[in-house]
Every structure is written in C-alpha cells, then in structure tokens.
C-alpha positions in Angstrom: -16.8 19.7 6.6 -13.1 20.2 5.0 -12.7 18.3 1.7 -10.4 15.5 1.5 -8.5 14.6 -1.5 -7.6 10.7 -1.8 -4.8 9.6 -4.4 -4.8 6.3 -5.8 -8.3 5.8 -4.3 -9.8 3.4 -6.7 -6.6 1.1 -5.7 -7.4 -1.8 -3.0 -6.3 0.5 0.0 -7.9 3.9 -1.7 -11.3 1.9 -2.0 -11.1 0.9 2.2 -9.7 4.7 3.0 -12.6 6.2 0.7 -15.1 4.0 2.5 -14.1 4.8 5.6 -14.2 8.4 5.0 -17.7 8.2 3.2 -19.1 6.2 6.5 -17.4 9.1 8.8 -19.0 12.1 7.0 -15.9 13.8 5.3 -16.2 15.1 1.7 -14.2 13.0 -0.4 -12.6 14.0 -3.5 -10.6 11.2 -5.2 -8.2 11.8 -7.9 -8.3 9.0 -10.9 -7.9 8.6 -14.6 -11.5 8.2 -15.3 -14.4 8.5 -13.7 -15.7 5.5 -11.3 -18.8 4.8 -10.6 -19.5 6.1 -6.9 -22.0 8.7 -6.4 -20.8 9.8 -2.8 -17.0 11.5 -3.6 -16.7 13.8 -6.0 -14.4 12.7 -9.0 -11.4 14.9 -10.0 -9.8 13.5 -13.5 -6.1 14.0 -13.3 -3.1 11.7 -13.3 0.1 12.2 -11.0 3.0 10.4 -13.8 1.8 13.4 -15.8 0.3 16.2 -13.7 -3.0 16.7 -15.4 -5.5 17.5 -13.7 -3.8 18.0 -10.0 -3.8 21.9 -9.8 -8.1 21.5 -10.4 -8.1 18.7 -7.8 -6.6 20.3 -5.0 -8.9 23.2 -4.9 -10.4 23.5 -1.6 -8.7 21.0 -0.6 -7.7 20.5 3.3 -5.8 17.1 3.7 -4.6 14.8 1.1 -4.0 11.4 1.7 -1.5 9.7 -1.1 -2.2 6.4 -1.3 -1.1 6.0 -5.3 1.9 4.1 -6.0 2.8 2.0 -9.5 4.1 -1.4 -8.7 4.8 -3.8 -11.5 5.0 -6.6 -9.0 1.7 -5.6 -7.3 -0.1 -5.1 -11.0 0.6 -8.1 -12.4 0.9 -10.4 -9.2 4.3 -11.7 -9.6 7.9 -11.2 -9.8 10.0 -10.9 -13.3 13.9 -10.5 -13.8 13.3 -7.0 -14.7 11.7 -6.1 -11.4 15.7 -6.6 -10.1 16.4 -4.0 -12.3 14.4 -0.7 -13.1 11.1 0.2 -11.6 8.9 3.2 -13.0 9.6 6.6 -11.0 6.8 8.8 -12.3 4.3 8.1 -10.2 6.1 7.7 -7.0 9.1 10.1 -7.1 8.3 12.8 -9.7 4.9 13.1 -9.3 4.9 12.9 -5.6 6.7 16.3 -5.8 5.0 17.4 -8.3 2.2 16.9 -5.9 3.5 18.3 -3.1 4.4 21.5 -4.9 0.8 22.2 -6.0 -0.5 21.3 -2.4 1.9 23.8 -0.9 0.4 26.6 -3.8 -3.0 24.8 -3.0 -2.7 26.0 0.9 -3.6 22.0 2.2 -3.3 22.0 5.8 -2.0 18.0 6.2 -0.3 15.8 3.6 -0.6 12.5 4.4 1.6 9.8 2.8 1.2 6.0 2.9 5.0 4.4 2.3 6.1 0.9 3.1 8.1 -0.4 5.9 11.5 -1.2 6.4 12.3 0.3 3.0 15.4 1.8 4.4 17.3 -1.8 4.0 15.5 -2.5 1.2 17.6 -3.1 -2.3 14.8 -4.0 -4.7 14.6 -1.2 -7.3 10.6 -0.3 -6.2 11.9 -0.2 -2.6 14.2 2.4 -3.5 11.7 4.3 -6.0 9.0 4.3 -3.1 12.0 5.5 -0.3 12.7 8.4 -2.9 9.3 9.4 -2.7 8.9 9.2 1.2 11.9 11.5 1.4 10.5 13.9 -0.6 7.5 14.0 1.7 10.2 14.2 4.7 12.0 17.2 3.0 9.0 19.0 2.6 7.7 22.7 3.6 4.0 20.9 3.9 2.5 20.0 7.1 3.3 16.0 6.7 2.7 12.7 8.0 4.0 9.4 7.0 2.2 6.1 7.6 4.3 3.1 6.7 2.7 -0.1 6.3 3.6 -4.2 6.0 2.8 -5.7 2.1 -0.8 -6.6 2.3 -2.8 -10.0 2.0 -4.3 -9.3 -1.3 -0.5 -8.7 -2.6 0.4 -12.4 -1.1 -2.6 -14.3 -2.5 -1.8 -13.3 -5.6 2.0 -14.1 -5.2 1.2 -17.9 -4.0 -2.2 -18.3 -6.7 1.0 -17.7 -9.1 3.0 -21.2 -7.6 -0.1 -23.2 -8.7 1.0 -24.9 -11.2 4.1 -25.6 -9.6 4.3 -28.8 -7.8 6.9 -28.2 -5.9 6.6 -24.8 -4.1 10.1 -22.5 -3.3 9.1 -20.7 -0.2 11.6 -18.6 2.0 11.5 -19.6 5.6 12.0 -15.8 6.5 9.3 -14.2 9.2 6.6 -11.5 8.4 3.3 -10.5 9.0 1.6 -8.8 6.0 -1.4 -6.6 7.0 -5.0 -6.4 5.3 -6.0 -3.2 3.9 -8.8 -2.3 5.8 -6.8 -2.4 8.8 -4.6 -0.5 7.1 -7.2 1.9 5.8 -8.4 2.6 10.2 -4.7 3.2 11.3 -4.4 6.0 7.9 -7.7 7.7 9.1 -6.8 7.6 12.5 -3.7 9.7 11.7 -4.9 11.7 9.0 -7.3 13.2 11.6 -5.3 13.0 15.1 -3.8 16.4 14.8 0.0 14.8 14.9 2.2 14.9 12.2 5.3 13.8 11.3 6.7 10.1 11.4 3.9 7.5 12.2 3.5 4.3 14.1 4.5 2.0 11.0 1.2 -0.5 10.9 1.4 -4.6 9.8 -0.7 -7.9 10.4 -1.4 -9.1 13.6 0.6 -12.1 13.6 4.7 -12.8 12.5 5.0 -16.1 10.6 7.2 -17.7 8.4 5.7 -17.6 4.8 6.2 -21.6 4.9 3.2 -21.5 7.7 1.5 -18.6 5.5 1.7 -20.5 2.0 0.5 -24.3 4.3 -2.5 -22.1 5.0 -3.0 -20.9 1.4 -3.1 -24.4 0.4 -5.4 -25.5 3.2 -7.8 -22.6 2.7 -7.7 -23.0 -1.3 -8.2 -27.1 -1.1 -4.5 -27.7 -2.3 -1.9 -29.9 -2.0 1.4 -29.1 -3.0 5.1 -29.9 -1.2 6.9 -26.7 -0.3 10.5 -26.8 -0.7 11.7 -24.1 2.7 14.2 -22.0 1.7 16.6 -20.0 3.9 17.5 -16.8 3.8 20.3 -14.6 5.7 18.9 -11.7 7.3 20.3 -9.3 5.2 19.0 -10.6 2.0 15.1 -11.3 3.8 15.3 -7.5 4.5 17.0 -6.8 1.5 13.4 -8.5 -0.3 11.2 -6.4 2.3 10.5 -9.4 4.6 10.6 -7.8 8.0 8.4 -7.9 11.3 6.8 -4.3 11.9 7.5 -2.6 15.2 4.0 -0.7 15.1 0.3 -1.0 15.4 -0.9 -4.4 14.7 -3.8 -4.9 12.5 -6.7 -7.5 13.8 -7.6 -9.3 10.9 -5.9 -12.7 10.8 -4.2 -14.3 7.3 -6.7 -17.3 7.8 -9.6 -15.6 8.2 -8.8 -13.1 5.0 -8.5 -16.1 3.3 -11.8 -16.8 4.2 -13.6 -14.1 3.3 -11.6 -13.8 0.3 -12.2 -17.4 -1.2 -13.2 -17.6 -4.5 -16.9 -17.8 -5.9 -17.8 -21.7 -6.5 -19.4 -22.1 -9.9 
C-alpha cells in the first residue's frame, strides 16, 4: 500500500483525515512536532515554519495531504485588533514551498492541499497568507489538487462560547454554512484518491443560515439566554470577513446536531 504523508494531522481536521485513512488501510505517516500517542501511523518529527525534519518525512512518500495551517484566530478562539493587521506566514506561505520543493525532489505522485473558500475576496490578513499559499500550490511543477473548504463548527463554537459573558450578543446577519470536519475529512479522501487533480469541488455545511439563527441555536443547545443585537453587513464587507455560501459539495452533518454531540461533559 503507498504511504501517505498527513500535515497538520494532529489538528481537528488532520485527526478525522488520519482516521479515515487508518479505517481505509493506507499507511499513514503524519508529520508533527512531537510524537502523539497513536500506535497505527508512523510519526515523522519535523516542523514546516522551520523545515526540520520534512526531507526524512517524505521518503517513500506517494501523496501528501497538507492540512497544517497557523491561525491566531483558530488557536485562541477569538478575534484581536492585531488579527486586522499581520498574520504569521511561515507555516502557510514559506513553508508550503518549502514543502512542495522537497516533494517534487521526494518524487510524490499527488499533493494534496486543503485551502479555504472564497478567499479570493477575502481582506483579512490570514485570508491573504492562506491565498498565498494556495497559489503556490497552483504554480507548482507537482501533480496538485486543491480542496477548499467553509470555516468549521468547532471554529464557531468557540467564537460564540467567547460572547458569554456578554449580555448583549453583536451578531452579523450575513449568510453561511460552516462545515464539520469529518465531512470535511470524506470529501479530502475522496479526492486525494479519485485520480483527478487540479481545482476541487470547494466543500461547506449542509445548510446556509444567518449566524443570528446559528448563535439562537448555540444558546438553545448550551441552555442560554442572551439578547442578540443583528448586525448588518454589505456584501462586500461579509465576504471581505470570509462569510460566504459555498457553491460545492455539501457536508451532512447539521449545526444542531454537532452541537449535540459536541455538548459539554456535566459534572
């Protein structure tokens, strides 16, 4: 069985994606800092801001699927001033290409790349670091495919668990539909093995609501009661932020029943 090399696969997509390709018999390598504690991948230490451990990691590789990014926002759940401003480059610009380089020495046969949709309008400065990236990909010699994909669930739950405290809640009245990662995780597979290449069906959350109706349900599913304060926003400026409807596959798992599963552990 050819060996697959996962990027970012300890993240909350990289976890479903390594699953999926455990449960389907393919020889995972994944590519981390430190060793996790999985028994069924083999664990390559390396890091892509610095490019340790990456020419090791691709050896007898066949496909690569980079799934790493570094998001401030995503990390710490929440948006800060600064994140208008400057967003880190080394994982998603300069060491995508360094990555691509060393797959091309490497002799991979598929590069797979998971980007974001509707980055193209996008102004916020990760938008453009993570466009940058893709474009590398785009550019390259490799035999590529891109997969672009909706914010996910786990992303917005921690966005609204940060309005809390807040008794009033500012929500924009702007549509969406945010995806979960295991869906996510099938569509990736499903084109990593395919045979196509090239620009992919972008993939987001079966349903398009306004994130008024998605935070109402947040509060509903977490046992809260807070007034939200609808905020419009102009087109431009909702696409501008990343809120867009995705023109793709639609994942089946619905907001309310992530919520769900998702709820957290009563004492």
């Amino acid at each position: 069985m050819p060996l697959t090399l996962v990027t970012g696969g300890t993240g909350h997509l990289g976890q479903d994606v390594v699953d999926r390709l455990v449960g389907d018999g393919h020889r995972v390598r994944v590519l981390a800092r430190s060793r996790g504690a999985r028994s069924d991948v083999e664990w390559a230490i390396g890091d892509l801001a610095t490019g340790a451990g990456l020419r090791e990691a691709l050896r007898e590789v066949d496909t690569v699927i980079n799934a790493a990014t570094d998001s401030p926002i995503a990390r710490r759940g929440g948006i800060r001033p600064m994140d208008f401003f400057k967003s880190p480059s080394a994982v998603d610009v300069a060491g995508t290409e360094r990555l691509l380089s060393l797959c091309g020495e490497a002799g991979v046969r598929h590069f797979l790349h998971v980007s974001i949709v509707g980055l193209d309008q996008a102004t916020l400065p990760y938008a453009r670091v993570k466009l940058a990236g893709e474009r590398l990909v785009r550019a390259s010699a490799l035999s590529w495919s891109v997969v672009r994909a909706m914010p996910f669930y786990y992303l917005l739950d921690k966005l609204l668990s940060g309005l809390v405290w807040l008794p009033v809640w500012p929500v924009p009245t702007t549509l969406f539909n945010p995806v979960d990662t295991s869906d996510v995780a099938d569509h990736v597979l499903a084109c990593a093995f395919d045979g196509q290449r090239g620009v992919r069906a972008e993939i987001g959350g079966p349903e398009a609501l306004d994130l008024v109706a998605f935070a109402r349900q947040y509060q509903a599913a977490r046992g809260l009661h807070r007034k939200i304060l609808a905020i419009g926003l102009s087109e431009a400026k909702a696409r501008g932020m990343g809120f867009v409807v995705s023109q793709g596959v639609r994942g089946r798992l619905r907001w309310a029943d992530w919520l769900q599963r998702n709820s957290p552990a009563r004492p």
